[in-house]
N, C-alpha and C positions, 0 to 999 in steps of 0.2 A: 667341443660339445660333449663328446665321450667324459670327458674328465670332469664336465660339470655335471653330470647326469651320473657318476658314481655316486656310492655307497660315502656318504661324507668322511668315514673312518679313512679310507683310501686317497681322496682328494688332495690332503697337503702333500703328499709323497708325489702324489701323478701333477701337481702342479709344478713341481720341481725340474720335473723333465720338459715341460713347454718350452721354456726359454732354450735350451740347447736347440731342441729340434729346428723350432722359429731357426735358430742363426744356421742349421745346418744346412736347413732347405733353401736357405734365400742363399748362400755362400755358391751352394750345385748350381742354380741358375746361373748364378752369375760367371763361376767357373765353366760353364757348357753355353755361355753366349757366343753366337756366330758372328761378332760383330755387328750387327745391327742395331744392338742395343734392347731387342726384345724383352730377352731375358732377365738384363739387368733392369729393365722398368719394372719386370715383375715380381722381382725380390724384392725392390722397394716399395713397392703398392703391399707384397706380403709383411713386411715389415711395418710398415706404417699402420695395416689395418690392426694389429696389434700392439701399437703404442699405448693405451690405454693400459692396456695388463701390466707392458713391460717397460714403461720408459723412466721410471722411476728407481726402482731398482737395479735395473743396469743400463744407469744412464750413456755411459762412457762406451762401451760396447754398443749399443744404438748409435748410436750418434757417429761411431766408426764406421758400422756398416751402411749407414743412410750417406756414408762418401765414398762407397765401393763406384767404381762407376766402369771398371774394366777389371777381366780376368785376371792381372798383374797387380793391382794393388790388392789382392788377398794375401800374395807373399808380399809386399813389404809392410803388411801390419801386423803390430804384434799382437793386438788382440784378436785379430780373425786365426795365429799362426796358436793360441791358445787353443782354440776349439778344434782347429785341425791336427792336432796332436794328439792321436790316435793311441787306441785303450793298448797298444804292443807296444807303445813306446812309456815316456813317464806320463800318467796322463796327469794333467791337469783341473785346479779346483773346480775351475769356472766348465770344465767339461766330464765332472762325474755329478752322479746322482745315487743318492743310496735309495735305496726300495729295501721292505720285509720282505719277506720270501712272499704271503700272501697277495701283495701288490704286486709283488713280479709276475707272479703266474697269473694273477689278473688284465696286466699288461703284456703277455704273451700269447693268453687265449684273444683278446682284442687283435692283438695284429696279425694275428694266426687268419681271423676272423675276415681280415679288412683286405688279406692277399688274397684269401677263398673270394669276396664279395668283386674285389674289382679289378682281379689278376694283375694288381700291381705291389711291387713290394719294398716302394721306396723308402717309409716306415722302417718297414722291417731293417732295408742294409742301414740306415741314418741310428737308428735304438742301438740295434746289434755290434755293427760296427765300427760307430762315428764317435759313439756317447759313451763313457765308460760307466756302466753300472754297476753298483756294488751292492751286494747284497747283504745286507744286516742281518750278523747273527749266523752266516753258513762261509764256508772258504768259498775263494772268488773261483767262479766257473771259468775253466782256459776256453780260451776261444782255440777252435782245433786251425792246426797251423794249413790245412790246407788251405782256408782264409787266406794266409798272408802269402802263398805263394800260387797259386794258381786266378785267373783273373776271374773276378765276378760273374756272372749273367743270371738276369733273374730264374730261368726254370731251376737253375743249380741249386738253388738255397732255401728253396721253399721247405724241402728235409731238412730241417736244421736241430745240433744241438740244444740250441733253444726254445724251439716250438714244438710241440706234439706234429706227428708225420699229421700228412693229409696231401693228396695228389698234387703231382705238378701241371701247370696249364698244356704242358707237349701230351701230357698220357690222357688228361680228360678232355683234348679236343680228337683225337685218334680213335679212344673211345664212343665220343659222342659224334663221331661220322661215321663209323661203324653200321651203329644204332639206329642214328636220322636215314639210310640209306633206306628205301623203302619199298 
């Protein structure tokens, strides 16, 4: 909705990243299924609700991941091993996006936006981490290597290289029982 609801100058660009994200977020499901099978329904249902947009275009990639059906066939496919081929290694076509600098910092302030709104920053690692974006027109921003060697957690990254600061949920809930104490 965010991307339809931009500035239509920006639109083609921020439409470009949809499809990655789409395969990013259903691939995590399905990679963090408990065996039950939860998860993997729900990257199919996310996928599917989305066929409209995207099943045209990349046909071939749908239709790979609509046979994901266990954590173990994302390593044996090649095109899911496309998209998990991460911006530190070579990345690949079908997993970069070029953005203007205007668009980028437009899609920064949003996600910036969307961790403040609903202390979650899946977004954020999936954009930042997963996708490689390339910036048209400026040298490419290194992502800082404590990224690749120290393990994720979300309070950790909400400061990031790429986002303007803005508190993390450990300091604004410490603060905000502080406060409420009455």
């Amino acid at each position: 909705r965010w991307v339809l609801a931009s500035k239509q100058v920006y639109q083609e660009e921020l439409r470009a990243l949809l499809y990655p994200v789409l395969v990013h977020f259903a691939l995590e499901l399905i990679q963090y299924d408990r065996g039950d099978g939860v998860k993997v329904a729900a990257a199919h249902k996310l996928v599917e609700s989305a066929k409209d947009d995207h099943y045209h275009r990349h046909r071939e990639h749908y239709l790979a991941l609509r046979a994901i059906c266990k954590p173990e066939h994302i390593q044996e496919s090649s095109i899911c091993r496309e998209f998990l081929q991460g911006c530190d290694e070579k990345p690949t076509a079908a997993n970069t996006v070029g953005l203007s600098p205007p668009t980028y910092r437009l899609l920064c302030s949003h996600v910036k936006e969307e961790c403040r709104r609903f202390q979650l920053n899946v977004l954020m690692r999936v954009l930042f981490l997963r996708i490689n974006i390339e910036i048209r027109g400026q040298a490419k921003t290194a992502i800082p290597s404590d990224l690749h060697t120290s393990p994720w957690t979300p309070d950790r990254y909400y400061q990031s290289v790429f986002l303007p600061s803005f508190r993390s949920s450990a300091a604004s809930a410490a603060d905000g029982g502080a406060r409420g104490a009455g």
